[in-house]
N, C-alpha and C positions, 0 to 999 in steps of 0.2 A: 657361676656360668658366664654371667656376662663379662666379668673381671677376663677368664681366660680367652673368651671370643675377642675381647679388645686387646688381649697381649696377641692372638696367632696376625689380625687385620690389622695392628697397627704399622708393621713391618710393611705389609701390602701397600696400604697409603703411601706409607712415604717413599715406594719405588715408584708406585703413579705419578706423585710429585715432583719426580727427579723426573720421569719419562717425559711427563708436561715442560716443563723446564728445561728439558734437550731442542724442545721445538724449537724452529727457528721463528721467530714472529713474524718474520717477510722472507721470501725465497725466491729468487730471482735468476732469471736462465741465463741473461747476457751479463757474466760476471769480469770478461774479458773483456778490456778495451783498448788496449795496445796491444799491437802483432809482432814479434822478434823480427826484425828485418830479415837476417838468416832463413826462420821460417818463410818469408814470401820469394828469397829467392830459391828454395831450394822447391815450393810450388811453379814455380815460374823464373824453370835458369834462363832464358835465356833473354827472358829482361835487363834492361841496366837501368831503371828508372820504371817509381809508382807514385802517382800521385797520392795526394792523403783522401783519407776515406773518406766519400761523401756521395750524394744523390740518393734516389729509391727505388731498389734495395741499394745498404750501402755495401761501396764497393770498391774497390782503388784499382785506378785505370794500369797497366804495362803496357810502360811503351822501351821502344829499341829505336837505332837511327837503321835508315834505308841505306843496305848498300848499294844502290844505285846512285841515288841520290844525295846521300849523307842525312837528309832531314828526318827528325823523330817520327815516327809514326807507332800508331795504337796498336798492341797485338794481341791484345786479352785481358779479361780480369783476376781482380786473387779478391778474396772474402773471407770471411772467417760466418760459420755456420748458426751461430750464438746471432748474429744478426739480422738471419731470414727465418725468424718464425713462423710455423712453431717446431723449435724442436723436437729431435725424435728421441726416447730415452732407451736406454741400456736396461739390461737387467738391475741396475741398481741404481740407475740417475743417467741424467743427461750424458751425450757424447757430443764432444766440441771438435772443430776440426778447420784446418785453413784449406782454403782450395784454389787452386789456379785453373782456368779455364779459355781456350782460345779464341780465335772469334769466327771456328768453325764447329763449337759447340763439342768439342774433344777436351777430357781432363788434361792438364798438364803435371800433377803434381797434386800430392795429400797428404798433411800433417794433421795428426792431432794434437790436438793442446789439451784438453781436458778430459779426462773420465774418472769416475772411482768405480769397481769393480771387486766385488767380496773376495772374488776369487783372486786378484792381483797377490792377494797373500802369499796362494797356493801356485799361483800358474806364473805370476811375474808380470812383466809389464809388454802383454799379450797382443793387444793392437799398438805396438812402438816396434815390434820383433823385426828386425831384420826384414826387408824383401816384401812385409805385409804393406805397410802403405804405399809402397813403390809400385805395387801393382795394379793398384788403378790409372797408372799415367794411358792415357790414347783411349780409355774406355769413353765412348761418344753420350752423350747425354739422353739421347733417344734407346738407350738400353734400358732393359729391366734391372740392373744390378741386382740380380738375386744372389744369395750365397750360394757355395759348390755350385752354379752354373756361370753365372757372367762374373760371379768375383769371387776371390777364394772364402772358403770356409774354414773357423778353427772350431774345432771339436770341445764340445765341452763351454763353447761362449759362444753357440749360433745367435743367441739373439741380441749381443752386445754388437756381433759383425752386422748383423742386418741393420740397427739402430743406426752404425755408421754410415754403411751403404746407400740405406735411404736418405740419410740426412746429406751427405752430400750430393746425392745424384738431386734430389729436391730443390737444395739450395741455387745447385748449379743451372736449372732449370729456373729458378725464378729471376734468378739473373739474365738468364736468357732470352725471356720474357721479355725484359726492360730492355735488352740492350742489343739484341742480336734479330738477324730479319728471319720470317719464316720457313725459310730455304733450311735455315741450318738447323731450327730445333728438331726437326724428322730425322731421325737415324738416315745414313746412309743406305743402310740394307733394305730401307721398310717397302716399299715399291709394289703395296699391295693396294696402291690407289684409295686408300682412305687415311682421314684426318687420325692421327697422334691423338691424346690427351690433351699434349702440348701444345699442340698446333693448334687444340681448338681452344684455348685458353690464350691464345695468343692473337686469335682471330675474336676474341670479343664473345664467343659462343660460350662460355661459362662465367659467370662470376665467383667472384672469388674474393671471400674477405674473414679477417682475423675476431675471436673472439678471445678474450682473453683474461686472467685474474692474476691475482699476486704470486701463483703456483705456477702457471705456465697459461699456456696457449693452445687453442684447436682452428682448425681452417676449415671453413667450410663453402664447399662448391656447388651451385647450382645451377643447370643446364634444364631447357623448356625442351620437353619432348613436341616437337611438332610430327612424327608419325612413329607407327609402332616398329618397324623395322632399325630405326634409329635409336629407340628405347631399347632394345634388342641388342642392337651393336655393344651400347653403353654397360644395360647391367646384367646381361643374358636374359636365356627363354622362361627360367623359372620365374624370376624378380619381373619380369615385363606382364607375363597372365598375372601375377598376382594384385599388379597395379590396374591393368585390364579388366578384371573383375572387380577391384572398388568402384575404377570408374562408371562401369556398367550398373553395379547395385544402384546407382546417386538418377541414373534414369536424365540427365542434362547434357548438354554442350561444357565439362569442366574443361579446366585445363590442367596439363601434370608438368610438375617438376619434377626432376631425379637431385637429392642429395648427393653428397658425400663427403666424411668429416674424417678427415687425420689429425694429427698430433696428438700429443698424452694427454692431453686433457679433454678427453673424448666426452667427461662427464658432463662436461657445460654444454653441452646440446640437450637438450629435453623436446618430451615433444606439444610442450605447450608454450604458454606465449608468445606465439607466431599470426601475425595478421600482416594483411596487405592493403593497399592507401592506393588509389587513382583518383585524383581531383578530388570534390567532396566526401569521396565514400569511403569509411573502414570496413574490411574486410576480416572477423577476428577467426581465425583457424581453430576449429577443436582439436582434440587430442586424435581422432580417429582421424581427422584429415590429413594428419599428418604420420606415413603408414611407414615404419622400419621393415629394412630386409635384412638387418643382424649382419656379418661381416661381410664385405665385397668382397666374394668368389666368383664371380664370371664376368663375361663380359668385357669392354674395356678398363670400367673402374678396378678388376682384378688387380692389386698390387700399385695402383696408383692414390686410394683411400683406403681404410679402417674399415668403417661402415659405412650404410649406403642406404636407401631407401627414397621415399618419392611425397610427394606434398601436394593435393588437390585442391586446385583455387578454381574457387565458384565463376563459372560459364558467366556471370556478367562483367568479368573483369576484361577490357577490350588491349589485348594481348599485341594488336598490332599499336598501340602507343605505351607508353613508358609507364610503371608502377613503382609501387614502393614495397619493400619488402621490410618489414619489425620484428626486429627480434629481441624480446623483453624480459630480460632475467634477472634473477634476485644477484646474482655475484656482482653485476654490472651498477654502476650510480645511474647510468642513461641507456636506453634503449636504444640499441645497435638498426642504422637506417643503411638498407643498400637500394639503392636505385636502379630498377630491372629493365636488362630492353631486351626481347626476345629478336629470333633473325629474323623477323615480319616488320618487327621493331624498327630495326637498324636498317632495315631495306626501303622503309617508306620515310624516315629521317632524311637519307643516304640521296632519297629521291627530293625531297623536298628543297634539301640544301641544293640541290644542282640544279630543280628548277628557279630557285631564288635568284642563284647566281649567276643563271641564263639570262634571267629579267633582267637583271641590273646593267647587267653588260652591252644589252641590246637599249636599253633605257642611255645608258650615258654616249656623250656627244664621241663622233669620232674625232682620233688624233689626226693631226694633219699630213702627219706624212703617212697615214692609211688611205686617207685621201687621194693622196698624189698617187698613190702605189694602185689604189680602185683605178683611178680615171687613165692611168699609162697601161692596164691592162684592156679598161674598153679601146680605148685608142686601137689597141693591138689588133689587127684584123685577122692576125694569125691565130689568136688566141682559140679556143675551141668554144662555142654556145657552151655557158653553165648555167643552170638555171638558179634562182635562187635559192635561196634556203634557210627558212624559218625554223626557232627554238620547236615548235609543236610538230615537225614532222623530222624531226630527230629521235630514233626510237631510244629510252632511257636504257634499255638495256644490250644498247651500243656499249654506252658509255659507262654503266656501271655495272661491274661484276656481281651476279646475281648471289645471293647470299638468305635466298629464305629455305634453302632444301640442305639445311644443317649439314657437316662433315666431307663433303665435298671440295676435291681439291681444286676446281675451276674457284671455288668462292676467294682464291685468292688473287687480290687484284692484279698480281707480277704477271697471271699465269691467264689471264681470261678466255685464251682459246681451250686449253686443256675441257678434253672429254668427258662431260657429266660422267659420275658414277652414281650406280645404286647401294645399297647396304645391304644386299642381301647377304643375311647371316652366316658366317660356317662355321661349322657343327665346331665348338672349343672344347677343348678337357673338361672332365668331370672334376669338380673337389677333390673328391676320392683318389682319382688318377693323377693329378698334382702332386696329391699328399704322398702316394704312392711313390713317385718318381722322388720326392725326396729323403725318403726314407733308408737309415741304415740299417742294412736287413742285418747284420752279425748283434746289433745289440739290441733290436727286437726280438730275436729271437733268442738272445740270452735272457730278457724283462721276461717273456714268457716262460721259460723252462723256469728260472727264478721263482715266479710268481706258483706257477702250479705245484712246484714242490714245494713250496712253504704251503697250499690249502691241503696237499693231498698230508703232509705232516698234522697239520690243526685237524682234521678230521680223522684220521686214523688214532693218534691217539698214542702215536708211536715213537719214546725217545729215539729210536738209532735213526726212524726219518727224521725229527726233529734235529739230530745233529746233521744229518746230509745239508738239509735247509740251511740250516747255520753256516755250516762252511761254505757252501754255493753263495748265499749273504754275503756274508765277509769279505770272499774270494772275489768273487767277480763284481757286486755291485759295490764293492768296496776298494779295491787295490786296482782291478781290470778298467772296471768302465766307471764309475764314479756316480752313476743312475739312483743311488742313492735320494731319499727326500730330505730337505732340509726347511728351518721356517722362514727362510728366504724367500722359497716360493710363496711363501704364504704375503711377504712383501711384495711381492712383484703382482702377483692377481691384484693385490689393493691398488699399486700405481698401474698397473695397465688395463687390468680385468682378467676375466678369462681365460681370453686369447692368446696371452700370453703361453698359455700348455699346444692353443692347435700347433703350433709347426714343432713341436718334436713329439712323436705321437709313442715310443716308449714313456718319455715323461707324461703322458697324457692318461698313460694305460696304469703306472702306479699309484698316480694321483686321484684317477676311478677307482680304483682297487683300493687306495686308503679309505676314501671317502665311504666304500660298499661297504667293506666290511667294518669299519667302523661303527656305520649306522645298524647292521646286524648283530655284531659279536663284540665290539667293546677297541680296544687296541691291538690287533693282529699284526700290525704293521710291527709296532713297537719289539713284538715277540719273534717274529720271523723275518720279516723285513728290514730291518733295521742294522745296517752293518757294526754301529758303532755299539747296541745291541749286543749282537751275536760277540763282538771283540767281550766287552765285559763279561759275557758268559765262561769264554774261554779263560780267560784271567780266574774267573770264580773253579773254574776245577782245577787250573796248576797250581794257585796258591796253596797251601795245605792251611787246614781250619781251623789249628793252633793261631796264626796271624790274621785271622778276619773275626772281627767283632760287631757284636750286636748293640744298633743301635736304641738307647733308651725310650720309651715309648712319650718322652716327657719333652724330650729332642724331638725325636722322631714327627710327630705329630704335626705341631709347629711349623716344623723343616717342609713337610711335603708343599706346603705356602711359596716356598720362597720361588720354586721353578714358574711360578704363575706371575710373579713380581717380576722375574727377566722376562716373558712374555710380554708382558705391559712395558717393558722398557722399549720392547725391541718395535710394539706395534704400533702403539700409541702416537707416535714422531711418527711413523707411515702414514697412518690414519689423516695426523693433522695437517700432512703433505712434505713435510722433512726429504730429504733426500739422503739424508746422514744415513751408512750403513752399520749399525754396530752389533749383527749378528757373530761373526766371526770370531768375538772374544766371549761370546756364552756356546758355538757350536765348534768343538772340537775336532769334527769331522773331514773339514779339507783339508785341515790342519796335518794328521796322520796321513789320510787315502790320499794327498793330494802332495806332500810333500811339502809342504809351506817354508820360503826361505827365513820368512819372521819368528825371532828369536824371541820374542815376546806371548807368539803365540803359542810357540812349540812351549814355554814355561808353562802357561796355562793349561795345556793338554796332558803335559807332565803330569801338573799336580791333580788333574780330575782321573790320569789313570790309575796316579797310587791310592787315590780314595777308592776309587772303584778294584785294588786290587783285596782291600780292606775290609770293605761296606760293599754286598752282593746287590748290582745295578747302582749304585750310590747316585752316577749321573742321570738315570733313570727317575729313580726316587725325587732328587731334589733342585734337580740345575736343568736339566733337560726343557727346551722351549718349547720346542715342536712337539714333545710327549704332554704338556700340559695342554696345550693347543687341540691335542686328541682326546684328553682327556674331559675335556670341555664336552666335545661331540658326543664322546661315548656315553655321558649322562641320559643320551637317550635312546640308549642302545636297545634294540627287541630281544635280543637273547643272553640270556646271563648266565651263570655258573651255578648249576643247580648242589644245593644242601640235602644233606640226611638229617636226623635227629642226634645221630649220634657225634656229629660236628659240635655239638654243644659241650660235648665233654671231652673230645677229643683235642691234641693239640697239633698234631704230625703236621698238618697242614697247614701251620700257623709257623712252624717253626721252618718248615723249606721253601716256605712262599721271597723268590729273591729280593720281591718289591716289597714287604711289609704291609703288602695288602689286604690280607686274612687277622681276624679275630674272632678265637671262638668259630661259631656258625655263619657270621660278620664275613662278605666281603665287600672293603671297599671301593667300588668295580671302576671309580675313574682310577684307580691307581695299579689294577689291573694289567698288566701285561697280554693276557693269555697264553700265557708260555706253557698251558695244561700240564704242571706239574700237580696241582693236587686235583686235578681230573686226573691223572693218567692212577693216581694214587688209589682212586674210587674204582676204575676201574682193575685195577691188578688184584683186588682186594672182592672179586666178583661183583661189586656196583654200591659195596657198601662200608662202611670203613671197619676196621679188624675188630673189635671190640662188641661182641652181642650185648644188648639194651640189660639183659637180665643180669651179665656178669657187672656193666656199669654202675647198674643200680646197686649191684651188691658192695661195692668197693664202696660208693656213695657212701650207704647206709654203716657201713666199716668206719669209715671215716670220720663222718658226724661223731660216731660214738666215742672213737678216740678226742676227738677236739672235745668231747663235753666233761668225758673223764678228765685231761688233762687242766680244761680250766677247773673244775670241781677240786685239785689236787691242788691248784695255788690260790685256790683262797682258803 
């Protein structure tokens, strides 16, 4: 026994081994450091000169000569995206990207330099396409760059486009931070009398700083709610009562902050090791005090962070002077320190410095010729009585733009007359209604006709539905729409999480639906679902049964091991943070439905279709990722495939099972399909298999006899 347990694991091991050994030991996002000159003019034509990259962020100035003038002058910058972390990644890894930007806060131009994408196989070199990065030139920085609304979308790679979208409007934003006045970071259009994101990140009102490991980077921003209308603005009316009511449980004067953390490595936020420092006192944060609100859906942070949520610091931390913020993780050698000044902060700073510097001024001697310039003015009898005028009856907020009533466009100093505003809320979309408006109704509502005629097939019991199923499979989530599931996704929740399913909510609705039925009935997906599936079924009937053979049970066995080994190849380097894609050469799938130019691939798909025209499910059985992957789940599946007695002597069902999952009374239920063909057996057979127990036993006892005469006859 154990001899054969270490021939079927040893094979396993050593695909773990190779898996392990794919990893990369360091992974790094800024792998680009020269820009194709080509590439920055064709960001920025109408540059004739860039200086070399340098300041924070880096950046390289364009300039052009004046035609007025003839002298050089600045007219924008170009950056490459790899430098303003933290990256945003793609469905299968980072996207890189050069940018040019004006210096009225308008793109000029977008190249990409880098991505790998699984589907590049099938689809081609998809964000390079003709006309696609051309059409971000003039889009202004102050937009949402969403897909299908402010930038185009491709079908089929929504979340590669959005990685890009965001990644440059971001970077171009941080740039504009550093280098451009607040006038221009506000969209043109915005004119609804309240602070940007931007603006308020550029006005000092958020901090903002990088955390980061050998895998990548996350950013995280945090803004001091000084009233609840302003909390309101930021994360909407749900996330504000819910922060409202911790604060109220705690019964003090706290004070709240609102997070919010982007980039792909959302993981290195936790909600421990967080304390705060002013003068002698540490301040250490529990885990409760620092309360998540799960993805940014309202409010301003909608689409400007990940996630989002708020952080209660204890009522004796005195908010109108400066603290310290710690943030202390095991990824980290040191403990990340940011230095906090809230707008009470920076107001009585702002105040202090301008009384200092009133002092000093009126402290030092005067110059001589102010002198001369006082004493020809008394002299002047024309002059008008001015009385004098001391530093203390000079009101400070003459002279300094008031800045403690957050989000307010007077707080900025350009503009000091501008008309206080309030924040009183208006009513924003609901999640729901967003999701709604981006939804493609033709292939929802193909996922659902799909989905319900594959259940109403599995419960009825009924091959001619089962074949309806099959072909609607095949057809449309196969050739049509491509909605298909692959264990790609199963890479992409590891590097993004979840969230990666909320924006396409057909993909959202099959990935529920594997997950259900799964944990119900075993691999339904696999039996109905499944395009590539339903193909090898169709193959198993036009083959004729003369050329398909059955495989040994001595193979067989063994074999069903190995699809768990490509699993392990394929997840293992996910897990360990790898960005390497190497699903594509164990799933056949886009490879056929998707047309794939690679002749490499198309051999491989070849050869898994002639085994599968051979061997009934053969990809199923032994190569399949995504089926082991399920197969995993269904181990703890609540409903399984009920036996009779008469299974035990029966073999019908042993021999039409496609997967090799039946023995005897035996089913092996992770290798299960539920394709109910020896249910439907049971059933056709009125609920029990053809054979009455008394005629069984008869042949039995027939049997016996013969085998004992016949050994009695050779000895």
């Amino acid at each position: 026994m154990l001899r054969r347990m270490n021939r079927v694991l040893s094979p396993v091991f050593a695909v773990l081994l190779l898996a392990l050994a794919l990893c990369p030991s360091h992974v790094t996002a800024q792998r680009l450091r020269d820009i194709d000159p080509t590439l920055l003019q064709a960001v920025m034509p109408q540059a004739e000169r860039f200086s070399d990259r340098a300041g924070e962020p880096l950046v390289m100035q364009a300039f052009r000569p004046d035609p007025a003038t003839g002298q050089e002058v600045l007219i924008g910058y170009a950056f490459h995206t790899s430098d303003l972390p933290p990256e945003q990644i793609g469905y299968s890894g980072p996207i890189e990207a050069v940018v040019g930007m004006d210096l009225t806060g308008h793109i000029t131009g977008v190249r990409v330099t880098y991505y790998w994408e699984s589907i590049q196989s099938s689809m081609g070199d998809f964000l390079r396409a003709r006309g696609f990065q051309e059409h971000f030139t003039g889009k202004h920085i102050g937009d949402a760059f969403k897909p299908y609304q402010d930038v185009e979308g491709i079908s089929r790679a929504t979340i590669s486009v959005r990685a890009l979208a965001r990644g440059v409007r971001d970077a171009a934003r941080r740039v504009a931070i550093a280098h451009l006045s607040t006038e221009v970071v506000s969209s043109p259009d915005d004119g609804d009398g309240q602070l940007s994101w931007l603006e308020m990140r550029q006005l000092g009102m958020v901090e903002t700083f990088l955390i980061q490991d050998a895998m990548g980077a996350a950013e995280i921003n945090l803004v001091h709610i000084e009233s609840e209308p302003f909390g309101e603005y930021l994360v909407g009316e749900a996330a504000m009562n819910s922060a409202r009511r911790a604060l109220a449980s705690r019964g003090n004067d706290d004070h709240l902050l609102i997070y919010g953390v982007d980039g792909a490595r959302l993981r290195l936020f936790e909600r421990e090791g967080w304390s705060v420092v002013q003068g002698a006192d540490t301040i250490e944060l529990s885990e409760g005090e620092v309360r998540p609100f799960g993805l940014a859906a309202a409010g301003l942070l909608d689409g400007q962070v990940v996630i989002s949520g708020a952080m209660i610091i204890d009522g004796s931390v005195d908010v109108s002077k400066p603290f310290t913020i710690i943030y202390d993780h095991e990824a980290f050698e040191e403990p990340v320190e940011v230095e906090f000044l809230t707008g009470v902060a920076q107001l009585a700073l702002e105040e202090a410095t301008l009384v200092e510097a009133a002092e000093e001024a009126a402290e030092a001697p005067e110059a001589p010729e102010a002198q001369e310039d006082v004493s020809e003015v008394a002299a002047d009898e024309s002059a008008p009585d001015v009385p004098p005028v001391t530093v203390a009856e000079v009101p400070v907020e003459d002279v300094v733009p008031a800045v403690a009533a957050p989000g307010l466009i007077d707080d900025v100093p350009a503009a000091p007359a501008a008309p206080a505003l309030d924040f009183t809320v208006v009513q924003e979309e609901t999640v729901l209604e967003r999701t709604l408006a981006d939804i493609s109704w033709p292939r929802l509502i193909g996922m659902v006709i799909a989905i319900l005629l594959a259940m109403a097939a599995f419960f009825s019991k009924r091959m001619m539905l089962r074949g309806a199923s099959l072909t609607v499979t095949l057809v449309y989530l196969g050739f049509v729409d491509g909605g298909f599931l692959s264990v790609s996704h199963i890479t992409a929740a590891i590097w993004r999480g979840p969230s990666v399913f909320l924006s396409d909510i057909p993909l959202l609705i099959i990935v529920s639906f594997t997950l259900l039925t799964t944990l119900f009935w075993g691999r339904v997906f696999c039996g109905y679902l499944c395009p590539f599936g339903a193909l090898q079924d169709l193959l198993d009937r036009i083959v004729p049964k003369r050329f398909q053979i059955a495989v040994p049970k001595r193979i067989h066995r063994p074999g069903l091991y190995l699809k768990y080994g490509i699993l392990a190849v394929i997840l293992v380097p996910a897990i360990a943070g790898s960005r390497v894609s190497l699903y594509q050469y164990f799933e056949p799938f886009a490879t056929i439905f998707f047309g794939s130019p690679s002749r490499i691939l198309w051999l491989i798909a070849g050869l898994i279709l002639a085994a599968s025209a051979v061997i009934p499910r053969f990809y199923c059985r032994y190569a399949c990722p995504l089926g082991a992957a399920l197969a995993v789940g269904s181990l703890i599946s609540l409903k399984r495939i009920a036996r009779v007695p008469q299974c035990g002597h029966c073999n019908v069902c042993e021999q039409k099972c496609p997967t090799g999952a039946i023995e005897k009374s035996t089913v092996d239920f992770k290798e299960c399909v539920r394709c109910n063909v020896c249910e439907i057996k049971l059933i056709e057979k009125a609920g029990v298999c053809r054979h009455e127990m008394s005629d069984v036993n008869e042949r039995l006892i027939q049997i016996q006899t013969e085998s004992t005469q016949e050994a009695g006859d050779v000895v």
